[in-house]
C-alpha positions as CSV (number, residue, x, y, z in Angstrom):
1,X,-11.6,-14.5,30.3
2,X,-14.2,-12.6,28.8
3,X,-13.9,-10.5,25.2
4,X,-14.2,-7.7,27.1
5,X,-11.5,-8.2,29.9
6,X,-9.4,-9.5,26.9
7,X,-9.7,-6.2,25.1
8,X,-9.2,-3.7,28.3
9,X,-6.5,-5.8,29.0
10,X,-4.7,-5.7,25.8
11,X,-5.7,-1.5,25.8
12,X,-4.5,-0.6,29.2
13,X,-1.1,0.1,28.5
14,X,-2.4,2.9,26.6
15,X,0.1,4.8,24.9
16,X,3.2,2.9,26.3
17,X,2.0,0.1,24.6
18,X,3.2,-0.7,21.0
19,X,-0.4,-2.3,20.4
20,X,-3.0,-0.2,22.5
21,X,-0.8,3.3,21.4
22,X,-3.0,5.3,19.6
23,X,-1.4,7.6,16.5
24,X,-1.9,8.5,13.0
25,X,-1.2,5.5,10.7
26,X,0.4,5.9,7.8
27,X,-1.0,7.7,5.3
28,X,0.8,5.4,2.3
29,X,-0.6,2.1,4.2
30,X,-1.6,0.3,0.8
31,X,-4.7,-1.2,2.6
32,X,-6.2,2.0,3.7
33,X,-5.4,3.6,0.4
34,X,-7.0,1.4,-1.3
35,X,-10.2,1.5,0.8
36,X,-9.5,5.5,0.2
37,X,-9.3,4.7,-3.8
38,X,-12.6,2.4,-3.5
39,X,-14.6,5.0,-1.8
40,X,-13.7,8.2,-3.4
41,X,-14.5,11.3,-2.7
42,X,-15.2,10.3,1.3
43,X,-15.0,14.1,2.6
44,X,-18.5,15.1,4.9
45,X,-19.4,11.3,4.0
46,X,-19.9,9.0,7.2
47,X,-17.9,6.4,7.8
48,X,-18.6,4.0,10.4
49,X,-15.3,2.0,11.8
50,X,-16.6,-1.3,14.1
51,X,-13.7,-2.6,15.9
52,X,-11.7,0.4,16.1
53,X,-9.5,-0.8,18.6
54,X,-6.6,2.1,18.7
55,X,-8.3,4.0,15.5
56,X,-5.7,4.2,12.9
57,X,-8.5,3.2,10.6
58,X,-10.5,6.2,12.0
59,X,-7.9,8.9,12.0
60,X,-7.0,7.6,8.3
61,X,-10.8,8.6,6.9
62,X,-10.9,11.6,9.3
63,X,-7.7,12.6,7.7
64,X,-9.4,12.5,4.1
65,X,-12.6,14.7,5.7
66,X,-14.8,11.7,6.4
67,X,-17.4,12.1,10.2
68,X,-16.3,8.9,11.7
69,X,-18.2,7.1,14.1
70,X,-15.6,4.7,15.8
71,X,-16.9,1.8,17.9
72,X,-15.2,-0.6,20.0
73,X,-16.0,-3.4,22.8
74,X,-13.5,-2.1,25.0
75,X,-14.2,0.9,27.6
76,X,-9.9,1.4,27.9
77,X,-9.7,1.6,24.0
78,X,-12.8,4.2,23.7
79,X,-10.9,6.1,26.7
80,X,-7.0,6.0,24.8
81,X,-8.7,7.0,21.3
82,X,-11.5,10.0,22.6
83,X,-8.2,11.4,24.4
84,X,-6.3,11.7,21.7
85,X,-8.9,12.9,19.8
86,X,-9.3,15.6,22.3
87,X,-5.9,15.8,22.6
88,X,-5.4,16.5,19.2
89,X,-8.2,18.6,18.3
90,X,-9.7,16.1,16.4
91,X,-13.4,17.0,16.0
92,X,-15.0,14.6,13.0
93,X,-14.3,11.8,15.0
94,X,-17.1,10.2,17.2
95,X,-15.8,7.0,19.7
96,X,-18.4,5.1,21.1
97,X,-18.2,2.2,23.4
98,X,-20.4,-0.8,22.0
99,X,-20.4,-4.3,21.5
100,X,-19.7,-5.2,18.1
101,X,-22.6,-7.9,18.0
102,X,-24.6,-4.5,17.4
103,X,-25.6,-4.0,13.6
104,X,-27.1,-0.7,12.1
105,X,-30.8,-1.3,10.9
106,X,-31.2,-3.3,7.4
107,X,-30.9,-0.7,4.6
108,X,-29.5,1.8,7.1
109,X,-25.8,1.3,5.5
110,X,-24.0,-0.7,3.2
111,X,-21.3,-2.3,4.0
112,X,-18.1,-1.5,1.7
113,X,-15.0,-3.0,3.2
114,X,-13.3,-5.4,5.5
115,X,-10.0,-4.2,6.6
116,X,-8.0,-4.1,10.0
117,X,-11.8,-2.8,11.2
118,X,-15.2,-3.4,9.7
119,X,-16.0,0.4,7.7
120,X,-19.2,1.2,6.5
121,X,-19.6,4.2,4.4
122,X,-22.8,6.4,4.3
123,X,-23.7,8.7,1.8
């Protein structure tokens, strides 16, 4: 099985599944917080969250004002997370569908953390 079919798999149940369901995290999750604490001030920043999967990392820095651009292998998991997003009026929030073997240019960004997802923050 390829990464791909592994990932659509996994994201197919959409939001009857407890992994693939997409909702806001907590907004006390000590990890995120402390990327929030790290960063600062991330409102109109860019943040760029690789991996996404179901996007609580995403919808955490949208939360706090951040543009996010969210990326992910799989198609299904793009699909669940742009239709919540819709869903919920969520408009600083940018899901993409690309492999995650894809880098930014050199210099473009610097990367800031390693979390659940890979987040890079732009000024």
């Amino acid at each position: 099985m390829q990464a791909t079919e592994f990932w659509d798999k996994l994201f197919s149940k959409g939001q009857e599944g407890d992994y693939s369901r997409v909702e806001m995290p907590d907004l006390n999750d000590p990890v995120l917080k402390r990327a929030l604490a790290h960063y600062g001030n991330i409102h109109n920043k860019t943040v760029i969250d690789l991996g996404c999967g179901r996007g609580a990392a995403s919808l955490f820095f949208a939360h706090y004002g951040a543009n996010v651009i969210s990326v992910d292998l799989s198609e299904i998991a793009i699909n669940n997370f742009s239709k919540y997003c819709k869903d919920n009026k969520i408009i600083n929030i940018t899901p993409i569908k690309l492999s995650v073997k894809w880098t930014p240019s050199q210099g473009q960004f610097s990367p800031k953390l390693r979390c659940a997802s890979f987040c890079r923050l732009t000024e």
